[in-house]
Every structure is written in structure tokens, then in C-alpha cells.
N, C-alpha and C positions, 0 to 999 in steps of 0.2 A: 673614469671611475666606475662608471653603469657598467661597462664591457669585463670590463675587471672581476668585479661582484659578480657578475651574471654568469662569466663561468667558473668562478669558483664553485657557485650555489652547482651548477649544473653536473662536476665532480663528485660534491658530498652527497647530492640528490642519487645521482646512481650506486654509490657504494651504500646510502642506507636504505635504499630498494631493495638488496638482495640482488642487483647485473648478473647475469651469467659471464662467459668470457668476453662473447661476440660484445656485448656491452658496456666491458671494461677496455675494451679496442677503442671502441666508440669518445667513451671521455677520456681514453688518451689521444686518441686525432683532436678532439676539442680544445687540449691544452700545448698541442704541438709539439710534444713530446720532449718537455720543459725538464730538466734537470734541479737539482737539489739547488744549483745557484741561484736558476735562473726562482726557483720558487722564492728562494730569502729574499730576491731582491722586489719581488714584486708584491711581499708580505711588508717588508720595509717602505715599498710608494703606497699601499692601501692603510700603514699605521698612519702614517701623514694627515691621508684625506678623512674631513669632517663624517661623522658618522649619518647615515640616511636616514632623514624622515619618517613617519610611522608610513605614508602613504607611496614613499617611495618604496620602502621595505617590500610594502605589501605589494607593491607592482614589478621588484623584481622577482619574489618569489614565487609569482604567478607564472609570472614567463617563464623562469628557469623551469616550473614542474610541467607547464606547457610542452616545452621543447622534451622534457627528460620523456615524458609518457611519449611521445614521437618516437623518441627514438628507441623505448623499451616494444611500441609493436610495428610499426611501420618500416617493411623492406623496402632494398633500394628503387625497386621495381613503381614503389608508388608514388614516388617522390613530388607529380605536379600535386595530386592529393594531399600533400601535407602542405606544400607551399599555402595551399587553397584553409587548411584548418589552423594553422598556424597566423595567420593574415585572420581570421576571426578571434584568432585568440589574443591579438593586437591591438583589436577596435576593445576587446572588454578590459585589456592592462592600463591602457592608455586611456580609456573614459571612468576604470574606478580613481586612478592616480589625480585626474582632472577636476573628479568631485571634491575632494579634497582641497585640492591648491593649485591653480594653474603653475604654481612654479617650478611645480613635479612635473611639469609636462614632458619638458627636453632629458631629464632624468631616466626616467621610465622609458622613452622611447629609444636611449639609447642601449638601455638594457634588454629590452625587445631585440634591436636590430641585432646585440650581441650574441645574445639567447639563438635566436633565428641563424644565422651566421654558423654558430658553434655544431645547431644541429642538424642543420644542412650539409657541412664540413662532413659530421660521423657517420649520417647516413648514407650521404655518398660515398663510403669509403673503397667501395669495390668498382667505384665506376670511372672512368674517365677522367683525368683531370680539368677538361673544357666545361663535362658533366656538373664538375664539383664548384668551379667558379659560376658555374653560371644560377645554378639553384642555389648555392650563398647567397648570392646579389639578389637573385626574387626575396629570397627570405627577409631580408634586409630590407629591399624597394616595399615589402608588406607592413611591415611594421611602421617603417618611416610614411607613406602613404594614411595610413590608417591616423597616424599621430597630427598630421599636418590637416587632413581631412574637419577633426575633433578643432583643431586652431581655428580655421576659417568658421566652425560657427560660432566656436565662443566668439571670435570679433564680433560678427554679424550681430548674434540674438543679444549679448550684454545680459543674461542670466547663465551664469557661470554651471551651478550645482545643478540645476532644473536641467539642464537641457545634457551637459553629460553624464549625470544620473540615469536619464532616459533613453538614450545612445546605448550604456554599459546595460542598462537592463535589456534592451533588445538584442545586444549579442549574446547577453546571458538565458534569455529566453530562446531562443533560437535552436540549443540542442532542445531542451525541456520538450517545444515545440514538435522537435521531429520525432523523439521519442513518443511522444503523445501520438502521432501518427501513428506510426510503427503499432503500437500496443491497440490501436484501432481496429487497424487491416488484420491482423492476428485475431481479435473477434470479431470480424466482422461477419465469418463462415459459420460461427455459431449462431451470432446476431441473426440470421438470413434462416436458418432453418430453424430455428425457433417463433419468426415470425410466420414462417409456412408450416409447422404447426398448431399455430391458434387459428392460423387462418384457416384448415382444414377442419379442425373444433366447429368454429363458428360455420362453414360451409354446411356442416353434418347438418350440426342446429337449425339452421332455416331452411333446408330442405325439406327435413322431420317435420317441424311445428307450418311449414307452409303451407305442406298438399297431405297432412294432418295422415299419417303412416299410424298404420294401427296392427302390427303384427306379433301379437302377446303383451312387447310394449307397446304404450300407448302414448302418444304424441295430441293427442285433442284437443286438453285441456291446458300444456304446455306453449306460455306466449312465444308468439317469435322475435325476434333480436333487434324489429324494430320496435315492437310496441316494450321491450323493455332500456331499448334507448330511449324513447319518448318519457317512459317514467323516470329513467335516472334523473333526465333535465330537470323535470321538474322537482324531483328532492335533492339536488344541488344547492340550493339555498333556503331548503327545510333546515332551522331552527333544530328541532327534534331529531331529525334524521341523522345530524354530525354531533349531536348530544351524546345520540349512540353509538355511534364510532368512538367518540373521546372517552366515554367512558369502559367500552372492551378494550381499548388499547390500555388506559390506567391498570387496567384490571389485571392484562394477560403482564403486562410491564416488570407489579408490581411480584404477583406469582412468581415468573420465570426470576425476577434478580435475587431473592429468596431461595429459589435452588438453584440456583447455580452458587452461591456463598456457600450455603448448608452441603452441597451435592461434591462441590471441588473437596470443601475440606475435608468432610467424613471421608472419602475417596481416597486420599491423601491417608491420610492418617492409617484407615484401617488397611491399604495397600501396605502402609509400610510398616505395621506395627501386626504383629498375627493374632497378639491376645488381646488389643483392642475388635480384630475382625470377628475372630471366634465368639466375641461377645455378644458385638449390637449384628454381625449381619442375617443371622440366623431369623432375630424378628425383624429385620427388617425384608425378609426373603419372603416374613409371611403376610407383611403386607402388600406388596408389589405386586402378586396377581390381581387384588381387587381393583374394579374397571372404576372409573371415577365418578360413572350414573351411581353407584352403590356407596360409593361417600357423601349423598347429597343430604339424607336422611340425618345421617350421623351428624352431619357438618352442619346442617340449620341447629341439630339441640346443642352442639359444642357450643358454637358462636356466638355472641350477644347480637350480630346483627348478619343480617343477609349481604352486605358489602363483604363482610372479613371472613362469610363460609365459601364466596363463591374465589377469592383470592386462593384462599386454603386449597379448595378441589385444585383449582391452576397450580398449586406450587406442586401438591401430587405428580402432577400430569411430566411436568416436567423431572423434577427429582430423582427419580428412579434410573431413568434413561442416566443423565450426568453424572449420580454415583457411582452405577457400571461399567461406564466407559474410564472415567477416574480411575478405578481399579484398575481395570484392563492396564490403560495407561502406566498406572506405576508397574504394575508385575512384568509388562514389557520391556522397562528401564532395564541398559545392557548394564550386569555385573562390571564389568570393564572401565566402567565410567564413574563407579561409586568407591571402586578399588582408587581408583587414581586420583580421586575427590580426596579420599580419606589420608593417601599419602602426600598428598598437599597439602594437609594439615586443616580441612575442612570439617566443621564443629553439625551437630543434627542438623540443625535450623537454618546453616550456611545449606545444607547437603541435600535440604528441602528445596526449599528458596530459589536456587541455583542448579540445582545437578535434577533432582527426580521434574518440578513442578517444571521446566523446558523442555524435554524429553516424555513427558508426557500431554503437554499439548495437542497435539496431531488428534490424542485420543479424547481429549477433551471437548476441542471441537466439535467432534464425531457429536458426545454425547448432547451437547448444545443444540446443535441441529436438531435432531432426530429430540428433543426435548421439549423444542419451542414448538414443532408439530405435534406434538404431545399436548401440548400446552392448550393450544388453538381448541381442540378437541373436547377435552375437559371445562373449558371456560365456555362454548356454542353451549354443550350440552348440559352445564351447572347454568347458563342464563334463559336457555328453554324450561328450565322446567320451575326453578325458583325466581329468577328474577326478572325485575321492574323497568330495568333498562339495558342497553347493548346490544350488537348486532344478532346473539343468538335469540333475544328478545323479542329483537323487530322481524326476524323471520317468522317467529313459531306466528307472532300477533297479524303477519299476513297471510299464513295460512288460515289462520280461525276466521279473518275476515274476509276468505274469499279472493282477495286478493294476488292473485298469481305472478304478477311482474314483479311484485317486493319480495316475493320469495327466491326467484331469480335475483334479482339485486342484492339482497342479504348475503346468496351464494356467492358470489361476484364479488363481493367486498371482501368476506373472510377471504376467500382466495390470495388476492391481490394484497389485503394486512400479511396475512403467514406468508407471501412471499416476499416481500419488503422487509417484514424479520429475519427471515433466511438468508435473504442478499446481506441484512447489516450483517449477521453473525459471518458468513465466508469474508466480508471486506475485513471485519474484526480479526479474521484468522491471518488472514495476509499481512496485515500489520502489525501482530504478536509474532508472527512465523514467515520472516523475511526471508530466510533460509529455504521452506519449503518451494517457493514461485523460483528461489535462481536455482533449486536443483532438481526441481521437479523436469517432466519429459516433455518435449513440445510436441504443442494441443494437446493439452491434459489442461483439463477447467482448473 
């Protein structure tokens, strides 16, 4: 019954892939090149037999797409390598079907061996016939091994789900696994020159501040790298000192998620709309030179409290940047793309939603970046000079007290916050724009 279904699956799986011809050779070697009779007669023994299990189902159609992906990229050429991939994909048919119900076991693993068999059979089809027997049978002996392997511990352990559960996750983990390698080694060339870049940084640093270098710049009164590690430790578990980080991080947070809402949409809009742009962008072009130290003024008498003026400088900072690139972004959107939206019977809102806000992305991002450093900026220099707490706070208050290693440390934090932001916003982009990482160029960040 299992070998039966399994290649049947194996047939419809290639023709609704889209098989070239090579591949339609391939499921007809699998079927033996079965005639119209021999099909009725074997559509007449499978009306008979009882219909499968949900977990059976689900274990032959694993195998079947197992073997079918085989044999849609694997030549004949690689053939122990598939025996080798196929035989893992054994241990995870046979240990999901197990979690379920032991009684799936012999089920699924004959669907396996039939699965294995069929595409061993196709992909050998230009080789030998001793070739073709003899890699059917590994495929086969993999499957069946794999199944009998999963028996002898159920006997053993007597926790049925627990323990094939755990078996299926580690085959299933297993590519995840090597992929995570893979994706490693591929940064691991920029990982490596980046750390020999700060290492360079910090070389510079104590050499300057050690044998105290005074040549127009002046190195004297700048600590060196130990005595501002010895102070970090100590405000590590200052009370005060991570008061003022939580409170710059609320602050730049609350800014930046305010323009980015405000900053997409106007963008949007006035991208796509020309008499809403001709409207608002002209003043909004005459505010956008102003630096955000020259908002501070203004922004204390606006405000009812110095928390929601120094927010307000922050949304500044960022704003502008994300409106721009918005634009950018929609006026980029290929004609080509809005034509064919529209002939598809695509209404504004779809044509928004769907066609311009994905296709401008890319440009979005841009604006995002280059906004939360904006951001960073605006918020240092709106908490130097008005406000009571945060890191541009704690710096100015080490300067006035003399204190020199918290001014370095102040430096060193905003650093390290704006780069922490930057990395969420690129993880954020990879995750919006799944598209960009599979078509982008290798080694390109």
C-alpha cells in the first residue's frame, strides 16, 4: 500500500513542480512505464485499501517531496551523496510518523524505502544497469535501517513521543545546523577585520594617552584605556549610571517610532499624490535645514515639560531623513509594475499596501538608518544642554566635574546604543526584504 502511494505522490509531485523533460523521463522510469491498463488496475487495488492516517499521510508525503527535490537537482554523477541525504531524510519520516503512533511505523517506512527505490531507479537512469540495482537497494537498506534503528529504542526507553520527538528534531536540526555554519564562515572575513579595526582604534588610543603625544593635538589630559576600563567597572552596577541609559534609550525609542509612522506615511502619500506634495513639502523643505541645537529654545516654550521637548528634537532628527528617502522610494517605483497592478484589477489602497510600500523599501531602510543616526545626535545634544538625565547628560556632568574617564565612557555608550540600533534596523530589513539577501551579490553586507 506505502509503495503504491508513494509513487503515485512521486508522479504528481513532479508534474506540479513544473519537471522539465529530463524529469518527466525520470517519473516515467519510476512508474515502469505502466500503461493505461496497468494504471486502472492499480487505481482499482488502492480504492480497496483503507485510506492513511493523518501521520501516515504526513510521512509519505515527506518522503515522496524528499526523493522528488533529488531528483529535480541531483545528477547521476552524485548519486552515493544522495543515498547519504535521502537516508537523513528517513531518520526525520520515520521519527515524525513514530511521534504520532507507533503503528505508523511499518507504514511510513515502507513508503520511505518505495520513495528511495523510485528515486534511485530515475536518477540512475543513464547508468548501468548493476549501477541502478545496486543504489535502489542502499536507498532502500537507508530507509529500512533508519526505521528499525527508531524500533529498537522505542523498545528500550518505553517513552514513545519523548524520545522520537527528539531523534526527528535532531535530523531536522541537522541542516538548520549546517546552514548556521555556512552563514558563519561567510562573515566570519568581515567578523575578523572589523575586530582589527577597533583593535587598531584602541592601539592608536593608548599609545597617544600613554607617552602623552602633544602635537597641536593634545593627548595629556585624555585618560588611557585602562583607567577608563577601571571606571566602567565600577559604574556597572551604578544605580544612576543605567538610569541614564534607560532613560536615552526611552527617549531616542520613543522619537525615532514617531518618525518613522509620520515619516513613511507623509512619504507615501505625497510620493504619490503631486497636489498633496506641492502642498506640505515646500514648508516642510523650510524646516529641514534647521540643526536640532536651534530647536531647543523653541521646543522648551512649545512643551509643557522638558521630557516631551527633548522627544520632539529626537523625532526631528530622525524625520526628515525617512521622509526623503520615502519619496525617493515611491518616485523610484518602476511604472511597469503599477500598469500591471492596475490591470489586475488593483483598487489605491491595494496599490499602496502591496505594489508601491514593497518596492520602496530598500529606500526606506536607507532612510531609517541614516535617521536613527540622526536621531542619536539630536537626543546627545537636546540632553546636554536641557536636560536632567541620559547619557548626553552624564557626559556634559563629567565634563564640568572634571572628570575625564566618564566622558570617555558617555562616548563609548552612545557608540555602542547607535550601533545596536543600526544592527536592529539592517536585521529588520532582512526580515521585511527576504528578497534582497537571496538576490543580492556575494559579500555584499
Amino acid at each position: 500500500m506505502a509503495g503504491a502511494i508513494s509513487l503515485r505522490v512521486l508522479r504528481g509531485e513532479g508534474r506540479a513542480a513544473g519537471a522539465g523533460p529530463g524529469e518527466t523521463r525520470a517519473g516515467e522510469a519510476c512508474s515502469g512505464g505502466e500503461g493505461p491498463a496497468e494504471d486502472r488496475r492499480e487505481g482499482e487495488a488502492l480504492a480497496a485499501v483503507p485510506a492513511p492516517s493523518p501521520a501516515e499521510s504526513a510521512a509519505l508525503g515527506l518522503a515522496a517531496g524528499a526523493a522528488t527535490e533529488i531528483l529535480r537537482e541531483t545528477p547521476p554523477a552524485a548519486m552515493a551523496a544522495t543515498a547519504v541525504s535521502l537516508a537523513e531524510a528517513g531518520s526525520a519520516v520515520a521519527g515524525a510518523a513514530v511521534v504520532s503512533s507507533p503503528s505508523v511505523l511499518a507504514p511510513a517506512t515502507g513508503s520511505l524505502a518505495s520513495a528511495s527505490a523510485g528515486a534511485a531507479t530515475a536518477i540512475s537512469r543513464d547508468a548501468p544497469p548493476a549501477a541502478v540495482a545496486a543504489t535502489a537497494a542502499s536507498f532502500a537498506a537507508a530507509g529500512t535501517a533508519a526505521a528499525e534503528l527508531l524500533s529498537t529504542r522505542l523498545q528500550s526507553a518505553g517513552a514513545v513521543p519523548a524520545r522520537a520527538a527528539a531523534g526527528g528534531g535532531m535530523a531536522a536540526a541537522s541542516p538548520a545546523g549546517g546552514r548556521l555554519a555556512a552563514a558563519l564562515r561567510r562573515q566570519l572575513p568581515g567578523l575578523l577585520l572589523g575586530l582589527v579595526s577597533i583593535g587598531l582604534l584602541v592601539g592608536f588610543w593608548y599609545l597617544a594617552t600613554a607617552y602623552r603625544w602633544n602635537f597641536y593635538i593634545r593627548f595629556t589630559n585624555v585618560p588611557t584605556p585602562g583607567e577608563v576600563f577601571s571606571e566602567l567597572v565600577a559604574l556597572a552596577g551604578d544605580g544612576k549610571f543605567l538610569t541614564n541609559i534607560g532613560i536615552s534609550l526611552q527617549r531616542i525609542l520613543l522619537g525615532f517610532a514617531f518618525a518613522t509612522v509620520l515619516g513613511v506615511v507623509f512619504g507615501l502619500l505625497c510620493g504619490r499624490y503631486l497636489m498633496l506634495r506641492r502642498l506640505l513639502f515646500p514648508a516642510l523643505e523650510v524646516l529641514r535645514p534647521i540643526p536640532a541645537i536651534a530647536w531647543v529654545p523653541i521646543s522648551i516654550m512649545l512643551w509643557p515639560s522638558t521630557e516631551s521637548s527633548i522627544v520632539f528634537i529626537t523625532f526631528l532628527g530622525a524625520f526628515f531623513p525617512i521622509l526623503l528617502n520615502t519619496l525617493h522610494g515611491v518616485a523610484a517605483v518602476d511604472a511597469v509594475l503599477l500598469r500591471a497592478a492596475r490591470c489586475l484589477g488593483a483598487g489605491e489602497a491595494s496599490l499602496l499596501a502591496r505594489v508601491i510600500l514593497p518596492a520602496a523599501l530598500p529606500h526606506i531602510f536607507t532612510g531609517l538608518a541614516v535617521g536613527m543616526g540622526v536621531a542619536w545626535v539630536s537626543l546627545i545634544a537636546a540632553e546636554m544642554i536641557s536636560g536632567q538625565f541620559g547619557v548626553g547628560y552624564f557626559t556634559w556632568e563629567a565634563y564640568s566635574l572634571i572628570e575625564y574617564p566618564h566622558i570617555v565612557i558617555g562616548m563609548l555608550v552612545i557608540g555602542v546604543l547607535g550601533l545596536a540600533c543600526s544592527g536592529a534596523i539592517r536585521l529588520l530589513s532582512r526580515i521585511a526584504m527576504p528578497w534582497q539577501s537571496l538576490g543580492g551579490r556575494e559579500g555584499a553586507p
